[in-house]
Kinemage of the C-alpha trace (Angstrom):
@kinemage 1
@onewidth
@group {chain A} dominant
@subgroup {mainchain}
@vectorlist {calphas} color= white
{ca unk a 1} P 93.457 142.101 58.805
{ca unk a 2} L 95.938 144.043 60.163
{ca unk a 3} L 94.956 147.743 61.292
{ca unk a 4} L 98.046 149.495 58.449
{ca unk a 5} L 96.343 147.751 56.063
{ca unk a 6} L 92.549 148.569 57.316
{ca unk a 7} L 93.566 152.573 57.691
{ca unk a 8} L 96.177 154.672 56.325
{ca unk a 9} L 97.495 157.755 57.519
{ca unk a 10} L 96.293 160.714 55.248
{ca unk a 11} L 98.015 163.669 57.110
{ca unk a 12} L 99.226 165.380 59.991
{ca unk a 13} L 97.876 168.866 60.202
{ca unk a 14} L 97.144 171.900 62.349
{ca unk a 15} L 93.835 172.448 63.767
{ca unk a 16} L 91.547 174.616 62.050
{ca unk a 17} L 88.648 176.309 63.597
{ca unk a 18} L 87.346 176.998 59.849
{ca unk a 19} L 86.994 173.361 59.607
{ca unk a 20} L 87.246 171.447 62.944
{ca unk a 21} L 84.890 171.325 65.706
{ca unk a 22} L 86.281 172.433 68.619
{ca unk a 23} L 84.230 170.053 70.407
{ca unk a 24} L 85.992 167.608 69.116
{ca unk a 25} L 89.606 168.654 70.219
{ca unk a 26} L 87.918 169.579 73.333
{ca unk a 27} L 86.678 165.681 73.803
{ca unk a 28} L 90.648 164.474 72.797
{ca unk a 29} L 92.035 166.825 75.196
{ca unk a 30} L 89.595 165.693 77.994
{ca unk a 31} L 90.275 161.978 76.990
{ca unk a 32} L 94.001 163.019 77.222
{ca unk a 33} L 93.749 164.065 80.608
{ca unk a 34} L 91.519 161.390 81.851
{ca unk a 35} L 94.229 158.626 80.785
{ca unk a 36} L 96.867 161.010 82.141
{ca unk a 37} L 94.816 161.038 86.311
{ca unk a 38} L 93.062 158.044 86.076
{ca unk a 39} L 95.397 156.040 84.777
{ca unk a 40} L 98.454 156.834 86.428
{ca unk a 41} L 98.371 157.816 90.177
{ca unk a 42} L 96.426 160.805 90.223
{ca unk a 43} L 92.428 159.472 91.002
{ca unk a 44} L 91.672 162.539 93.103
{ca unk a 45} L 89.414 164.472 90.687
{ca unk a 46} L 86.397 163.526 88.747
{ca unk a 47} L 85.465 163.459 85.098
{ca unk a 48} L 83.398 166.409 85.594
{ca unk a 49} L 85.844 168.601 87.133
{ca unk a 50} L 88.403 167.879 84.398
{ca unk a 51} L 86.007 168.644 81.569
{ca unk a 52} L 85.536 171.980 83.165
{ca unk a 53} L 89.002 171.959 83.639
{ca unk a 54} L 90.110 171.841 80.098
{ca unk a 55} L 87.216 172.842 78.117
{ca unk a 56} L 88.443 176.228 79.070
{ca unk a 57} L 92.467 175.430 78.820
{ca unk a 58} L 91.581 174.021 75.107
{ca unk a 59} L 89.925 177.623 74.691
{ca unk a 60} L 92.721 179.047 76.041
{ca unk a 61} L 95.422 177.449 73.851
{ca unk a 62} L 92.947 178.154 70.559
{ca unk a 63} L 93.288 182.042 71.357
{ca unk a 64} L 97.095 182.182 72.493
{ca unk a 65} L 97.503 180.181 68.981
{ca unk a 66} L 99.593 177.344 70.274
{ca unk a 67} L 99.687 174.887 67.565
{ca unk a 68} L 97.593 171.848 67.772
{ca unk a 69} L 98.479 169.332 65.028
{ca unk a 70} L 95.850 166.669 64.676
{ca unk a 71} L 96.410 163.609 63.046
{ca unk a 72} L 93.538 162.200 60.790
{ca unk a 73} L 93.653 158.625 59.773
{ca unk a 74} L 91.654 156.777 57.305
{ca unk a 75} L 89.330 158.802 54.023
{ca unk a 76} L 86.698 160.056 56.347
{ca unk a 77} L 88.700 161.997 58.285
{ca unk a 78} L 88.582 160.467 61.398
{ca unk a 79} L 90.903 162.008 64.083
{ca unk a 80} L 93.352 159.975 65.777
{ca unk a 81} L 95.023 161.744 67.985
{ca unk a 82} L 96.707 165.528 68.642
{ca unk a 83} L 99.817 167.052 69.840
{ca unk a 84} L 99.895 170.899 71.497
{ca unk a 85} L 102.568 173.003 71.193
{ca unk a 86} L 103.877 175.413 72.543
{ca unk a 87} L 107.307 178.459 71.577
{ca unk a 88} L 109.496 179.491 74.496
{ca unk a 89} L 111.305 182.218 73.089
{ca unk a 90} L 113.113 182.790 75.687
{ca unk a 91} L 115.012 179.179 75.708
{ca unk a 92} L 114.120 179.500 71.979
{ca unk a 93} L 112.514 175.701 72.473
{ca unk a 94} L 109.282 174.396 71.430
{ca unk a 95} L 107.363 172.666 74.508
{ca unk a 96} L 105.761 169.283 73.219
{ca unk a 97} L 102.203 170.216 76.115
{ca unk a 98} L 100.259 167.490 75.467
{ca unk a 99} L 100.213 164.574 72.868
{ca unk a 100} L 97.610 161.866 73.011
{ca unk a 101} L 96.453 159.065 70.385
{ca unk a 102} L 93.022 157.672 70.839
{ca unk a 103} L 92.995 154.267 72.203
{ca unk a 104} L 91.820 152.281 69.623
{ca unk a 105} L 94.844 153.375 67.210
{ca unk a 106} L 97.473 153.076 69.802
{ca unk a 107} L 100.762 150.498 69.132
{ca unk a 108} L 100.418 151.623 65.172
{ca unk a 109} L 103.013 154.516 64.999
{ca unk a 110} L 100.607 157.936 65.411
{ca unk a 111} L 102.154 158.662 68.591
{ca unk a 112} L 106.022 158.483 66.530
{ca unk a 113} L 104.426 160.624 63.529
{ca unk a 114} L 103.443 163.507 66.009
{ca unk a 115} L 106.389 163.775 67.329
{ca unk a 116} L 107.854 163.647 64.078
{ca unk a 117} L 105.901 166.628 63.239
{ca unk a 118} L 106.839 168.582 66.597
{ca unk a 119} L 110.296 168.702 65.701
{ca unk a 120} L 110.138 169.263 62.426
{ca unk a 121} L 107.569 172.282 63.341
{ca unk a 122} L 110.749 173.257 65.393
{ca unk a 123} L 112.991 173.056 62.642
{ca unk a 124} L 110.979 175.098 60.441
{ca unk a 125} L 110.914 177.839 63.166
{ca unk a 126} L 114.836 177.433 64.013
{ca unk a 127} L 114.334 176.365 67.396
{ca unk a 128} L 117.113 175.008 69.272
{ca unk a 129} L 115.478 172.133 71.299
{ca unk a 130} L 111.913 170.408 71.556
{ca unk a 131} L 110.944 169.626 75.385
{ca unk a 132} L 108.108 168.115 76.839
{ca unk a 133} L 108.120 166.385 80.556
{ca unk a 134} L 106.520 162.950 81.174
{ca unk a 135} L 104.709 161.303 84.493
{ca unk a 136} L 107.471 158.786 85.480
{ca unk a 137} L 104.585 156.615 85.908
{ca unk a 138} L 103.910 156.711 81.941
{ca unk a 139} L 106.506 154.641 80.558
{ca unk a 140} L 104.907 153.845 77.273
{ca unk a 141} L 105.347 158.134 76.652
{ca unk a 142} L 109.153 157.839 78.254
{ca unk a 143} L 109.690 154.945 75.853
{ca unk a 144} L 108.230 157.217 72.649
{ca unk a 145} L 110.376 160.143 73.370
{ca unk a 146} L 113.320 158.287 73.982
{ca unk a 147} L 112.958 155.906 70.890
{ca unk a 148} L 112.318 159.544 69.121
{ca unk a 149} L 115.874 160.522 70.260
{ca unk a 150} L 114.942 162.596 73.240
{ca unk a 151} L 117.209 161.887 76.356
{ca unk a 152} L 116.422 162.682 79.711
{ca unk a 153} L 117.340 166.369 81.375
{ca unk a 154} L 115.958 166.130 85.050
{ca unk a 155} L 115.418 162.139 86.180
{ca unk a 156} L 113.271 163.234 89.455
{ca unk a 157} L 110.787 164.999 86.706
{ca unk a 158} L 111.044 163.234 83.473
{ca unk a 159} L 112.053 166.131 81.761
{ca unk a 160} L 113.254 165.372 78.294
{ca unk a 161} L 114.653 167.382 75.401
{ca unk a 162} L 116.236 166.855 71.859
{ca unk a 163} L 118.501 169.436 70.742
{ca unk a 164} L 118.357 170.544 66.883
């Protein structure tokens, strides 16, 4: 059976603390950045330190209100995956921070659909351009952005934008 068929997607939404456990964003953001350093080059700090590490950055990010969209899939609510934002008023931009699907549901569109919602968060808010920079290492999250119309603004980087 094929996994669209198995799950559906029932909505991309922002986190809540009312409802969500914070635990639980805190585990996706740590999973995030442990496919980010130990999957890619970067093997030079432990699981430990990053959970430390971005326990308190997920804190961090709750208080300063940068949006987190999760994406649930399925009619229990299971979370796939997440995407942080952040506003740069001064470039009036939106800064895709971090965006991560769990790996189970990778290769069935979530990663697409959060974008999707990033820029049309950035719409809604009038922002000129969405940004986000990528590991040249990770080609699979070069590949999204670019297949999501983003072009490339600094090759030694990966910096990528799409202007609105």
């Amino acid at each position: 059976m094929r996994w669209a068929e198995k799950r559906k997607i029932i909505m991309i939404r922002p986190f809540d603390q009312a409802i969500d456990s914070t635990d639980e964003l805190q585990e996706l953001v740590l999973a995030s950045q442990i496919y980010q350093h130990f999957d890619l080059e970067h093997q030079d700090i432990t699981k430990k330190e990053l959970r430390s590490l971005w326990t308190g950055a997920v804190e961090a990010h709750l208080m300063d209100r940068k949006i987190v969209y999760l994406i649930e899939v399925d009619d229990q609510g299971v979370i796939g995956g997440f995407v942080r934002l952040q506003r740069n008023v001064k470039r009036n931009a939106v800064i895709i921070d971090d965006i991560y699907v769990k790996q189970e549901m990778r290769d069935k569109g979530l990663g697409r659909q959060l974008v999707a919602a990033a820029l049309e968060r950035a719409k809604q808010i009038k922002a000129k351009r969405v940004e986000s920079s990528v590991h040249r290492a990770n080609t699979i999250g070069r590949d999204l952005y670019q297949r999501s119309g983003f072009s490339t603004v600094d090759p030694e980087y990966i910096d990528m934008e799409i202007k609105l």
